[in-house]
matplotlib code that plots the C-alpha trace (Angstrom):
import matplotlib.pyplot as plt

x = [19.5, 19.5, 16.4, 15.3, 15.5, 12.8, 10.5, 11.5, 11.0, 7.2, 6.6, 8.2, 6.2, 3.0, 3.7, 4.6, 1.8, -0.5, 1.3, 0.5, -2.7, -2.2, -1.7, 2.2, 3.0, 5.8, 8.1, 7.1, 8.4, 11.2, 12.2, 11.9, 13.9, 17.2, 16.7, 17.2, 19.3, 22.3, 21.0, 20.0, 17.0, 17.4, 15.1, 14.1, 13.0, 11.1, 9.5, 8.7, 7.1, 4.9, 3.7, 2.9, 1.3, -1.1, -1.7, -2.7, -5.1, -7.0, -8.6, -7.7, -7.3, -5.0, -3.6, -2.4, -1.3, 0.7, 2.7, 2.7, 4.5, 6.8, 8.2, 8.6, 10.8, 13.0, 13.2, 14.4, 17.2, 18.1, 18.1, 20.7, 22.4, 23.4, 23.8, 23.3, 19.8, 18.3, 19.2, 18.2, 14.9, 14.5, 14.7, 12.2, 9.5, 10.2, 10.1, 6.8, 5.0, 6.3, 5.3, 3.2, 4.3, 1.7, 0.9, -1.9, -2.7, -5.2, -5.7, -8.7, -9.1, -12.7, -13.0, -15.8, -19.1, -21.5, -24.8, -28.5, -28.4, -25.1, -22.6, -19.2, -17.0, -13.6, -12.1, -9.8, -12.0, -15.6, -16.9, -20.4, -21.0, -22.1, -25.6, -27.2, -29.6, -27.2, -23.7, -22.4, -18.7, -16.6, -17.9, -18.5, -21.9, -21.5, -25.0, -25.3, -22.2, -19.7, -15.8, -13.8, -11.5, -10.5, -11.6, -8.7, -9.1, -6.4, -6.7, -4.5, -5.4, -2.8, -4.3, -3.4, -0.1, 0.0, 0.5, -2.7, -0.9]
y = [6.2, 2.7, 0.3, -3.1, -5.5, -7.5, -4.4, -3.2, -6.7, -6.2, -3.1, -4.2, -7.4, -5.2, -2.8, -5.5, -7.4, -4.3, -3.2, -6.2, -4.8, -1.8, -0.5, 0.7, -3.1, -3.4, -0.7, -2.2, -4.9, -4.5, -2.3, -5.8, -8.0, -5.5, -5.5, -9.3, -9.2, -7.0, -3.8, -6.3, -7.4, -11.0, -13.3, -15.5, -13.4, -11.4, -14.6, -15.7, -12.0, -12.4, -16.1, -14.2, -11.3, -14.2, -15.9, -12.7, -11.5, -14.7, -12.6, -15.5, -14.0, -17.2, -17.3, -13.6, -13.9, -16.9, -14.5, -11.5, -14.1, -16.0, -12.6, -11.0, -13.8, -13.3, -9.6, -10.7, -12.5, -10.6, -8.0, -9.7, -10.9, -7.7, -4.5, -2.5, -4.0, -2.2, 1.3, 0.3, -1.4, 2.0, 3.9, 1.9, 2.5, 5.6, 5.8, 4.3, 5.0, 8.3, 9.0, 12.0, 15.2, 15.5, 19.2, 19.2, 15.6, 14.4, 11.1, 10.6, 7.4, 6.0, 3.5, 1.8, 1.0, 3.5, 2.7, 3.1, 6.0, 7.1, 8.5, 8.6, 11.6, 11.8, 15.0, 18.0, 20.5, 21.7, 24.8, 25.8, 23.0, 19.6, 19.3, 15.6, 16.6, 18.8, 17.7, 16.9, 16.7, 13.5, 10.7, 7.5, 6.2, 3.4, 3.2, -0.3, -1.7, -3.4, -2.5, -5.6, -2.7, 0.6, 2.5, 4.9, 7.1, 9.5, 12.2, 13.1, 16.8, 16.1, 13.6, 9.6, 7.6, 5.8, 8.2, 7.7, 5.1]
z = [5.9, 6.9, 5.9, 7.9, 5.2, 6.8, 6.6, 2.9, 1.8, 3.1, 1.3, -2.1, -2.0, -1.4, -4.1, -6.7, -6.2, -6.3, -9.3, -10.8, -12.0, -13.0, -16.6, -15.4, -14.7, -17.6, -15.8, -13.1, -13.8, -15.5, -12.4, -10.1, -12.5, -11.9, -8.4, -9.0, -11.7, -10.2, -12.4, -15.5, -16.1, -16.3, -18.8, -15.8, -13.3, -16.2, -16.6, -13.1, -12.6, -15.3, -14.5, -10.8, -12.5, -14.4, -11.0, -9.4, -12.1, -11.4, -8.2, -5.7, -2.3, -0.8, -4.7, -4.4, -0.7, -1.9, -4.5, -2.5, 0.4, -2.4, -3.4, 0.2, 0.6, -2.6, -1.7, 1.8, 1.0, -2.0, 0.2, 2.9, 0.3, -1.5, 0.8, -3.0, -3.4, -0.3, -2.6, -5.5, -4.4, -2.2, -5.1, -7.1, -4.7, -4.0, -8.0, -7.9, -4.7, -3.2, 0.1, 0.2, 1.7, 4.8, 5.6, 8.2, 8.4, 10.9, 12.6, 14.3, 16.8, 18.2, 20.9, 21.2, 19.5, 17.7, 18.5, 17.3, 14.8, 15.8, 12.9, 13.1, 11.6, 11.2, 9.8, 10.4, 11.2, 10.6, 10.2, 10.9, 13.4, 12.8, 12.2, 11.9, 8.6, 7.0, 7.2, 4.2, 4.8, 4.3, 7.0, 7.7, 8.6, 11.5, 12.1, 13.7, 12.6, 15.5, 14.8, 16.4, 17.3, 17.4, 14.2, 13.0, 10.0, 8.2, 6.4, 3.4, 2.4, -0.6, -1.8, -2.6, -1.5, -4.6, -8.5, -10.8, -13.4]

ax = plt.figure().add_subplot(projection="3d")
ax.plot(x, y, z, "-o")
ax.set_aspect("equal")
plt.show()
């Protein structure tokens, strides 16, 4: 299957910085230096991940879009660079974050506003009817808020993308 570097690089740069903090980080990381290092983990890039790691844990937004950025690019052109580095980063994040198998997912789209004491539910299917005092199902109350767009909600009925760490 072929992969859009551009694309890949987007996704690897998200997962690394997310895995960042997380308690699974050293795999994690040692995973990114040999997608660098040719299937090595090299000392360097072991290093520069960790001074990024320390940056990110500082919980600045523009700091961690900064890393998250510095490393899409890295992943870009280590991607065009090496044809062998699309598999192998492939691999890791499929290693890490494994798409989920989707039986019966639903995607439920809303245009517009809801208004007053509206309520806004998105799921599969309800049984019974949907009754404004007793619904108790997953939902999300909209009551006087104003999306700047559409508002789109999935459901996973297998639960989260990303493995508990």
């Amino acid at each position: 299957m072929e992969f859009d570097p551009a694309m890949l690089a987007d996704e690897g740069s998200k997962v690394l910085v997310q895995e960042m903090t997380r308690t699974g980080w050293e795999l994690v990381k040692g995973g990114f230096a040999r997608v660098f290092g040719r299937g090595e983990a090299d000392e360097a890039t072991l290093a520069e991940l960790e001074t990024s790691r320390e940056e990110v844990l500082e919980e600045d937004e523009e700091l961690t879009e900064s890393v998250r950025g510095m490393w899409k690019v890295r992943l870009r052109q280590r991607l065009k660079n090496d044809p062998e580095a699309v598999a192998e980063l492939r691999a890791l994040l499929d290693e890490i974050a494994p798409e989920p198998e989707i039986r019966g997912g639903v995607t439920n789209i809303h245009h517009g506003d809801v208004r007053d004491q509206g309520i806004l539910i998105q799921a599969g299917s309800i049984e019974g009817g949907v009754h404004r005092h007793t619904y108790q199902g997953d939902h999300v109350d909209m009551r006087g808020a104003k999306a700047g767009g559409d508002v789109i909600g999935t459901q996973y009925n297998d639960g989260n993308r990303r493995r508990k760490s």
